[in-house]
C-alpha positions, -999 to +999 in steps of 0.1 A: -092+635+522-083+656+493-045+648+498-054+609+494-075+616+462-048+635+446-024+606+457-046+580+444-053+598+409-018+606+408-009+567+411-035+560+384-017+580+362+013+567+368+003+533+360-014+543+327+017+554+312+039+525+328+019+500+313+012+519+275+052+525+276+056+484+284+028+473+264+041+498+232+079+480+238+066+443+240+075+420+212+065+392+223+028+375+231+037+351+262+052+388+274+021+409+263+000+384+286+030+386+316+020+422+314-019+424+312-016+399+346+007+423+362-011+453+350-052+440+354-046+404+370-063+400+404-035+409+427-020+432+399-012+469+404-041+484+395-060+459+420-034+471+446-042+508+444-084+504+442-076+489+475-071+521+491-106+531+480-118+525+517-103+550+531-121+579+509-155+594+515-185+584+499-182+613+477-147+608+465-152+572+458-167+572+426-148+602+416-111+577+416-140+546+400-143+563+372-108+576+365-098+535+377-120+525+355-112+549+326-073+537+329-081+499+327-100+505+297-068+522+278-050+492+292-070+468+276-071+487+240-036+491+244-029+454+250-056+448+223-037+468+201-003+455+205-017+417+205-032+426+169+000+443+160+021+408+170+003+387+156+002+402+121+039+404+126+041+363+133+016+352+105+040+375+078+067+360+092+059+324+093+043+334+055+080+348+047+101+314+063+073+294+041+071+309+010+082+289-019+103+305-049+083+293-080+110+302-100+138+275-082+144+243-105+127+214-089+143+190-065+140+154-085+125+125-067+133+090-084+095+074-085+089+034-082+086+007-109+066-019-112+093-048-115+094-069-144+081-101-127+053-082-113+048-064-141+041-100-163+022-113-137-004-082-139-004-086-176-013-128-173-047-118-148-054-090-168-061-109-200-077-141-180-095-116-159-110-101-196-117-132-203-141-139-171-119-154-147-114-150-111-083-145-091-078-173-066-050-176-041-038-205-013-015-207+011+023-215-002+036-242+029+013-271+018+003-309+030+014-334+011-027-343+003-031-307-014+001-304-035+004-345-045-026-367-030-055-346-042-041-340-077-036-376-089+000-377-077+004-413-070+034-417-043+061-428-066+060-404-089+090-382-094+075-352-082+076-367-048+113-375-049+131-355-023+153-339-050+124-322-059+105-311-029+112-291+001+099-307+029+088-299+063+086-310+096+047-322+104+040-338+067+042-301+056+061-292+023+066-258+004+044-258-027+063-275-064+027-258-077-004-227-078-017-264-088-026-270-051-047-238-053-074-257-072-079-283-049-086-258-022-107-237-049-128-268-060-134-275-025-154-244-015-173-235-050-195-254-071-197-252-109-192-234-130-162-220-118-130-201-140-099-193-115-070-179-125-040-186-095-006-169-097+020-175-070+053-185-057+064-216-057+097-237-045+119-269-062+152-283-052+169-268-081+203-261-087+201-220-096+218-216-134+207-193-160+175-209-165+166-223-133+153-211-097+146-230-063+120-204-060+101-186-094+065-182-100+036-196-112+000-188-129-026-215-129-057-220-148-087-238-138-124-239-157-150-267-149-185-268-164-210-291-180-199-297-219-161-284-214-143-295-239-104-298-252-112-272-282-123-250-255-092-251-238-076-248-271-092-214-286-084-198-247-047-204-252-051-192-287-065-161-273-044-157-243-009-163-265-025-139-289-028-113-268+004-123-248+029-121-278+009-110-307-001-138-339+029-159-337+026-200-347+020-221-319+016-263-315-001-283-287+024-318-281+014-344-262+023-346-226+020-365-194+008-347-161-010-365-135-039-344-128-046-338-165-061-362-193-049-357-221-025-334-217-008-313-241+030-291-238+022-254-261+048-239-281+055-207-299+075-199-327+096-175-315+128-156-335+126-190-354+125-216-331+098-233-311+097-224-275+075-239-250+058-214-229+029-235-211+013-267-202-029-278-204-048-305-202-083-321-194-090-320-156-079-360-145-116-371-135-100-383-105-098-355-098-128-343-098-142-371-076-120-359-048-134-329-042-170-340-047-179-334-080-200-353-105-171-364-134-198-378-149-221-343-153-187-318-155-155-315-170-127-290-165-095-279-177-062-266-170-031-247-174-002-235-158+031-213-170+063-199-156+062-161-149+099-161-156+098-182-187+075-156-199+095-125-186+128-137-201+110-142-233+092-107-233+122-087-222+148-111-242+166-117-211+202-142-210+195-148-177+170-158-149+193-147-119+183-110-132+153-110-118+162-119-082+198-093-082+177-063-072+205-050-093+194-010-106+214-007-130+187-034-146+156-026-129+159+009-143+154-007-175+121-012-171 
């Protein structure tokens, strides 16, 4: 029995020093575990040699437990050890691969601009908006009721002519107007209401330096009890005030079908007059189409070209500018 005890310790040596010497020469975790499973696993080699324990006496037995248990114990600190000693090593060395020189000249990233169209339309709601209106949208295909019927529009006017309109199949048509807008508006809200409605909209246009089959729009609606043309009046005052700063401006006479009166505005601007808008009294017809009392409320109206405005702001030659996507002008701004 001695002979086997002295075999047994002598193994249990052996395999303390194998697995320090493999554990001290890892460098790698997914290794360090390939060890401890080959070392302490369940069918590992230390497993392998306690199976021999059988065959001792009683009295020898926990003699070789304590020395089996003594080696798995130095196993284990030295895996512990080593598993510390890695990962310290991978956390510096991730820290190293990541760490960011201060002292480098910064890579330059270009930022966004607001373009100039957008940036004229976010100026028109922002002064309307100060002055207590909402922001109202509607859809930009249209029937032929909301962008002509509804509005006073009688079937042979000019607007209708197919030189003017894109139309549809199914009596649809792309929007001439943000007009339409305050049909749909009027027809969900009561009095008093103040809307404010910019948009895209579409004409059968020949494109030239001034002109667009598609440009944009901002409409303005207010309808109350006592509404009168001098209120209309001092809010285009205001808004061309704060638009372009205290320049001379005129109200003409004009003719729009869902207005009465109505009124062309122009500014004096680097000497001559330039027309920049048009208003009028809400047509009390209306205002009997979607329901409302003409007799108890009146309303009025306005509506201006976005580009008009832009090429007036930014002095531009040319309305096609704003469509080119071109940088070299977009970086102007």
């Amino acid at each position: 029995m001695t002979t086997q005890v002295n075999d047994l310790q002598e193994q249990l040596e052996q395999l303390r020093s194998n697995a320090q010497n493999a554990i001290a020469q890892c460098q790698n975790l997914d290794d360090l575990e390939s060890l401890r499973v080959n070392y302490l696993g369940k069918k590992g080699q230390l497993s392998q040699i306690l199976r021999n324990l059988g065959k001792l006496g009683p009295e020898e037995r926990p003699k070789i437990g304590a020395i089996a248990n003594e080696i798995k114990e130095a196993i284990q600190n030295s895996l512990q050890q080593q598993r510390e000693t890695l990962q310290t090593a991978q956390i510096e060395a991730q820290l190293q691969a990541e760490a960011l020189d201060v002292t480098m000249p910064g890579v330059y990233r270009p930022q966004g601009k607001i373009h100039p169209l957008n940036g004229v339309i976010d100026r028109i709601i922002d002064i309307f908006v100060g002055l207590g209106y909402t922001v109202a949208s509607g859809p930009e295909i249209e029937t032929d009721y909301y962008n002509f019927e509804a509005l006073n529009t009688p079937e042979d006017h000019p607007a209708r002519d197919m030189q003017d309109t894109f139309y549809l199949p199914g009596n649809k048509l792309l929007r001439t107007h943000t007009s339409s807008v305050q049909i749909r508006y009027m027809e969900r809200h009561q009095p008093p209401m103040r809307v404010v409605a910019p948009g895209r909209v579409y004409r059968r246009d020949t494109v030239d330096a001034t002109h667009s089959a598609v440009f944009h729009q901002v409409e303005l609606l207010a309808v109350d009890e006592g509404l009168r043309f001098t209120d209309l009046k001092g809010t285009i005052h205001e808004f061309l005030r704060q638009m372009f700063g205290d320049l001379p401006l005129r109200f003409r006479p004009s003719y729009f079908p869902f207005t009465e009166p109505s009124a062309e505005v122009d500014i004096q601007w680097q000497g001559d007059w330039l027309e920049v808008l048009g208003c009028g009294m809400v047509d009390p017809n209306v205002l009997e189409t979607v329901g409302y009392d003409s007799e108890k409320y009146t309303g009025f109206a306005l509506g201006l070209g976005v580009e008009r405005f832009a090429m007036v702001l930014h002095q531009l030659d040319d309305i096609r500018r704003l469509y080119s996507s071109d940088l070299r002008f977009l970086n102007q701004f």
